[in-house]
C-alpha positions as CSV (number, residue, x, y, z in Angstrom):
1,X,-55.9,-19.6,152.2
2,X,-56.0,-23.0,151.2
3,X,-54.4,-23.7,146.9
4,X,-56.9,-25.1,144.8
5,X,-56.0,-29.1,144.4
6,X,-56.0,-31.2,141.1
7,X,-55.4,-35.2,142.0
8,X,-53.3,-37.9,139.4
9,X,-54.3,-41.3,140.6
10,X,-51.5,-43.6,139.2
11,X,-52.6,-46.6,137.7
12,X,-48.4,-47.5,137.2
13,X,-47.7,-45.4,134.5
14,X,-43.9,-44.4,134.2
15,X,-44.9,-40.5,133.7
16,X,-47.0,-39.6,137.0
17,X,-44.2,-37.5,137.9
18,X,-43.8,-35.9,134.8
19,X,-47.4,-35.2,134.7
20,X,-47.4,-33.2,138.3
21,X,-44.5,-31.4,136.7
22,X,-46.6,-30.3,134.1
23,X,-49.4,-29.6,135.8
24,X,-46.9,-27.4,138.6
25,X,-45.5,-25.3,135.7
26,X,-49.2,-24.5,135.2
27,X,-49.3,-22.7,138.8
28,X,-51.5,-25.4,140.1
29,X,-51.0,-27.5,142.9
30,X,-51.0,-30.9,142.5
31,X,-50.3,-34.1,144.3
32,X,-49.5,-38.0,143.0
33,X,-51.8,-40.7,145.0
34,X,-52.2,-44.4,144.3
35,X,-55.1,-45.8,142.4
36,X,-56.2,-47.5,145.7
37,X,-57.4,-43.9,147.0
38,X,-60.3,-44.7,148.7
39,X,-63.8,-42.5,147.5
40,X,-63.6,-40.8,150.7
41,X,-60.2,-40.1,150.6
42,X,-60.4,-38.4,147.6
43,X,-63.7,-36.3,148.5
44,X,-61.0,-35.0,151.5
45,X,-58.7,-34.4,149.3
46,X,-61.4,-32.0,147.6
47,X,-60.0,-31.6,144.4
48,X,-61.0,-29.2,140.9
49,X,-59.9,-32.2,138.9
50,X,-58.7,-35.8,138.3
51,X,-55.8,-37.2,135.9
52,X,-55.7,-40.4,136.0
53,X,-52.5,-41.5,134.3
54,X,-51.5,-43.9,131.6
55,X,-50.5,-47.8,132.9
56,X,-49.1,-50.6,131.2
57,X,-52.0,-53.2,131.8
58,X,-55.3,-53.4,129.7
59,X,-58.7,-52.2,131.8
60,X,-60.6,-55.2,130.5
61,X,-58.2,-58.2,132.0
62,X,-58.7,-59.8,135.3
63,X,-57.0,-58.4,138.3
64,X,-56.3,-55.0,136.1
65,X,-56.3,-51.4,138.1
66,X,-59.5,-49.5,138.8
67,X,-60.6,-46.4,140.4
68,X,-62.8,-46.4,143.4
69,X,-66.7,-47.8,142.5
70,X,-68.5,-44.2,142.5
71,X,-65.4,-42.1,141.3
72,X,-67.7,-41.4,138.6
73,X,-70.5,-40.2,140.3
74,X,-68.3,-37.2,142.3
75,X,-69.0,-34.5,139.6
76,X,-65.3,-34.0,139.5
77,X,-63.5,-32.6,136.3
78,X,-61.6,-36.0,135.2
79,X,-58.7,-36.1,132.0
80,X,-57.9,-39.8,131.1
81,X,-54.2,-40.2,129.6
82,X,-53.8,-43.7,127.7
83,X,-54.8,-46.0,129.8
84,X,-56.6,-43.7,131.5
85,X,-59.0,-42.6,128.8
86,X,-59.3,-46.4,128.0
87,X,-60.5,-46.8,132.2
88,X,-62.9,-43.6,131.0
89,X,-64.9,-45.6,128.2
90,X,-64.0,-49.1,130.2
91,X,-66.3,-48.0,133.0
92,X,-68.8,-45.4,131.0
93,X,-70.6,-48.1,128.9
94,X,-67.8,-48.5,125.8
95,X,-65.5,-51.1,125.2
96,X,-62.1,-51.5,125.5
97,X,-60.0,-54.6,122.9
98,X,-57.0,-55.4,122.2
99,X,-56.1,-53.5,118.7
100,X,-56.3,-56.4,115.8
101,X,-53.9,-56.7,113.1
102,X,-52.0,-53.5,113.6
103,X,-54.6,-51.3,113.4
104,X,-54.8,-48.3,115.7
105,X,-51.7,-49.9,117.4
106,X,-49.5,-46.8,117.7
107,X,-46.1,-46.2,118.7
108,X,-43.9,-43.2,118.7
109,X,-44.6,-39.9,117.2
110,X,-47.9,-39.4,115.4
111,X,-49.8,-37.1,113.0
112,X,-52.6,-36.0,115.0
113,X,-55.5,-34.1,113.7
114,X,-57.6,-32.1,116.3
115,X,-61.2,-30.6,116.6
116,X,-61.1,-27.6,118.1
117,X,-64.5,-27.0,119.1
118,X,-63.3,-29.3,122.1
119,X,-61.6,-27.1,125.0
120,X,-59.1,-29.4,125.1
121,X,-57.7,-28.4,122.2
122,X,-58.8,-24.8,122.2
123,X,-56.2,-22.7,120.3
124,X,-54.4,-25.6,119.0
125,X,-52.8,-26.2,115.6
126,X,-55.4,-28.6,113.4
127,X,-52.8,-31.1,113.2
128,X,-49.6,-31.9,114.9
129,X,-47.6,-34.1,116.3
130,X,-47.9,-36.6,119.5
131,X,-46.8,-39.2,121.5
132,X,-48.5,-42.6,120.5
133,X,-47.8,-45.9,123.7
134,X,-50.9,-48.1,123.4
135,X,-51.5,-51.7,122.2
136,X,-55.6,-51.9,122.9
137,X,-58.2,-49.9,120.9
138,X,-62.0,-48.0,121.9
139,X,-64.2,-50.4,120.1
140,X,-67.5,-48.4,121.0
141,X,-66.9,-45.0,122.4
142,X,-69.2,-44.4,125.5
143,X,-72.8,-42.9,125.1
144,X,-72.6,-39.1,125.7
145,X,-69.0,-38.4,124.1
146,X,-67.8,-37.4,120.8
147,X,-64.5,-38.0,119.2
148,X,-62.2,-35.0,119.0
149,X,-58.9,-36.3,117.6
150,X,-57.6,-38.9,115.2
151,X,-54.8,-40.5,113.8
152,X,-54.1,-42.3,110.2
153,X,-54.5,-45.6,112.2
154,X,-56.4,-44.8,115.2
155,X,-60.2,-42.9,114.2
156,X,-60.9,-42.3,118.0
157,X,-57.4,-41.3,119.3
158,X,-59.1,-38.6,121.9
159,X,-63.2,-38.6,123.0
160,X,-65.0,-35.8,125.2
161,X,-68.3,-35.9,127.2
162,X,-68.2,-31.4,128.0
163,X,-71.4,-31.9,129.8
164,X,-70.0,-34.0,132.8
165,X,-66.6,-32.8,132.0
166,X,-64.7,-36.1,131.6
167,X,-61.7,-35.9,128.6
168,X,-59.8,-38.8,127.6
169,X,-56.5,-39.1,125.1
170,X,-54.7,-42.3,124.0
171,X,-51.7,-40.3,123.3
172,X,-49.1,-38.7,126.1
173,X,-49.1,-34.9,126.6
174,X,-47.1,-34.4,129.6
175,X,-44.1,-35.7,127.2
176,X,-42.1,-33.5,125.4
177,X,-42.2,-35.4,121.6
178,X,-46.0,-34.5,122.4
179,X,-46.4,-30.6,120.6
180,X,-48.1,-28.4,122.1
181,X,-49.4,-31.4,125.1
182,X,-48.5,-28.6,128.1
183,X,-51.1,-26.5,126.1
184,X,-53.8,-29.3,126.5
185,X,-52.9,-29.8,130.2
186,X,-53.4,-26.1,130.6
187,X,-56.8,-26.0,128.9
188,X,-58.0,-29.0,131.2
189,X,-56.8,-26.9,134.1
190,X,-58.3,-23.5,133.1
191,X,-60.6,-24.1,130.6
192,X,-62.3,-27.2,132.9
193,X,-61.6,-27.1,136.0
194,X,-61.8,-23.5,136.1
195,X,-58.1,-23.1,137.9
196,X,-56.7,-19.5,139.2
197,X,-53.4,-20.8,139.2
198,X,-52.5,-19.8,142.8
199,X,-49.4,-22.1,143.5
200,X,-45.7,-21.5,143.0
201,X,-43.1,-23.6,143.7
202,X,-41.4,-20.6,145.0
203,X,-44.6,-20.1,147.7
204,X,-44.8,-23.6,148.4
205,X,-40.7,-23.5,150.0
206,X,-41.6,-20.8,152.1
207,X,-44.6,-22.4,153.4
208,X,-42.4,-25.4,153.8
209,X,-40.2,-23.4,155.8
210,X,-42.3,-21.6,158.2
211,X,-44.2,-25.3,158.8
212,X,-40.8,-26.3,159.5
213,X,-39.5,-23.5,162.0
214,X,-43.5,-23.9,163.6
215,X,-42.8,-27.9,164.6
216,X,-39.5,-27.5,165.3
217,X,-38.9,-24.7,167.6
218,X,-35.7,-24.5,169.5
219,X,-35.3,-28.1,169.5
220,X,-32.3,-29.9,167.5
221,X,-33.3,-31.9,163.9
222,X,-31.5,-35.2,163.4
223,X,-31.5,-35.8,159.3
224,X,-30.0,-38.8,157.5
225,X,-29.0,-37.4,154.0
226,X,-27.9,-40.1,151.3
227,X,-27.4,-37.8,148.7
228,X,-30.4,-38.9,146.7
229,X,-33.4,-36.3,145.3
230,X,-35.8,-36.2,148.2
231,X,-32.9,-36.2,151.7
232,X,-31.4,-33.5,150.1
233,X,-34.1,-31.4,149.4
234,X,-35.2,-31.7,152.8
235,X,-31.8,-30.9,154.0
236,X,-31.7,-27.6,152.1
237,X,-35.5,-27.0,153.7
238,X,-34.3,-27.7,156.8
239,X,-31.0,-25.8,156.8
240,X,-32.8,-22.6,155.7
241,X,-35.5,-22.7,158.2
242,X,-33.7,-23.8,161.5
243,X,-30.2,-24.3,160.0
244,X,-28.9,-21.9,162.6
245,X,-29.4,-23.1,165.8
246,X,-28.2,-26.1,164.9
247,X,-25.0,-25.0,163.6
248,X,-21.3,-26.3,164.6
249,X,-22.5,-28.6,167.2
250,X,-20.7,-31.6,167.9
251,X,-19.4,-32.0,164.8
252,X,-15.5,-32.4,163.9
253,X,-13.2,-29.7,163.1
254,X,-13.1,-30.2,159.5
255,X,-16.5,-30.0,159.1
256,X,-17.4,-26.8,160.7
257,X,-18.0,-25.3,157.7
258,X,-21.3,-26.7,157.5
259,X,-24.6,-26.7,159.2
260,X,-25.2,-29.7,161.3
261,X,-28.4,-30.7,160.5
């Protein structure tokens, strides 16, 4: 049986990863795709929700990122994350600008206050603390949402439309100065996109495995390993699942202690 599938288009934020972390350690599967996913690449992709992430550009400059035309029209769960929830009111009939004179120009951590009548923030605290990164400001919130969190600075720092399911947050929850932000990724999951949490890391190696032993069969795997993240990973995958029969050949003496890979 196929997991269900959440999808975080990256519009060059520096926390996508950090964000499929977060959404993993929710048991839901998840995968990190370029803004540039094409609308029928992502109906493939058949996801229970969107994330798009935060970016360092402003939505309403020439030559900014976008989503696919039509993204909107999928009827697919979507969470906006700082630049994302600015896309969210960019391309829903608000208005994006530049913040003027300081004002709801945030930085750094943040008293936050909360209504909890959103799912977003069911079961939260009223007020706490998050993660503030954004220079440009929600002149006019889109038709259809309401604003569900604020800041001393900042009266719109998170907007909701529950009917089509779209959530957007200037601040960063996947971050760890952000309290209680896993809980708000959880209730999008959940709470929204109506998740089962069906994924484990632990399921996902053996599936890895078995896909492995399946393609390879009794032939011999050649792996360059540089030491980094990724090679090695795939050297541990591959050492468990046909490690083996590819044991002690043709390597030297002194390295027969290991699997040749």
């Amino acid at each position: 049986m196929q997991n269900q599938k959440v999808l975080i288009l990256n519009f060059g934020g520096q926390y996508d990863q950090l964000i499929a972390r977060r959404v993993r350690e929710c048991s839901v599967y998840c995968e990190v795709k370029p803004y540039t996913m094409t609308l029928s690449e992502i109906r493939a992709f058949d996801p229970i929700g969107i994330i798009f992430t935060g970016g360092p550009d402003s939505v309403y400059k020439e030559n900014s990122y976008h989503p696919a035309e039509g993204i909107f029209e999928l009827g697919i769960p979507i969470l906006g994350i700082c630049y994302g929830c600015q896309l969210l009111a960019h391309h829903l009939g608000g208005m994006v600008t530049a913040a003027e004179n300081e004002n709801a120009r945030e930085y750094g951590k943040t008293l936050t206050f909360y209504d909890n009548s959103c799912l977003l923030f069911d079961g939260l605290d009223e007020e706490s603390i998050s993660w503030m990164s954004h220079g440009d400001y929600m002149k006019k919130v889109p038709d259809g949402f309401r604003l569900v969190a604020r800041s001393g600075k900042c009266p719109n720092v998170a907007i909701c439309d529950e009917n089509r399911k779209y959530y957007g947050v200037q601040f960063h929850p996947e971050v760890n100065h952000t309290e209680n932000g896993t809980t708000m990724i959880r209730n999008f999951l959940y709470k929204v996109c109506g998740a089962v949490g069906d994924w484990t890391m632990e399921s996902y190696m053996y599936r890895c495995i078995e896909e492995i032993r399946s393609k390879v069969g009794n032939d011999k795997v050649l792996l360059a390993l540089s030491g980094g993240v990724d090679s090695s990973v795939c050297a541990a995958l591959f050492a468990e699942a046909v490690g083996s029969q590819n044991r002690n050949r043709n390597v030297r003496s002194s390295e027969k202690n290991y699997p040749c890979i």
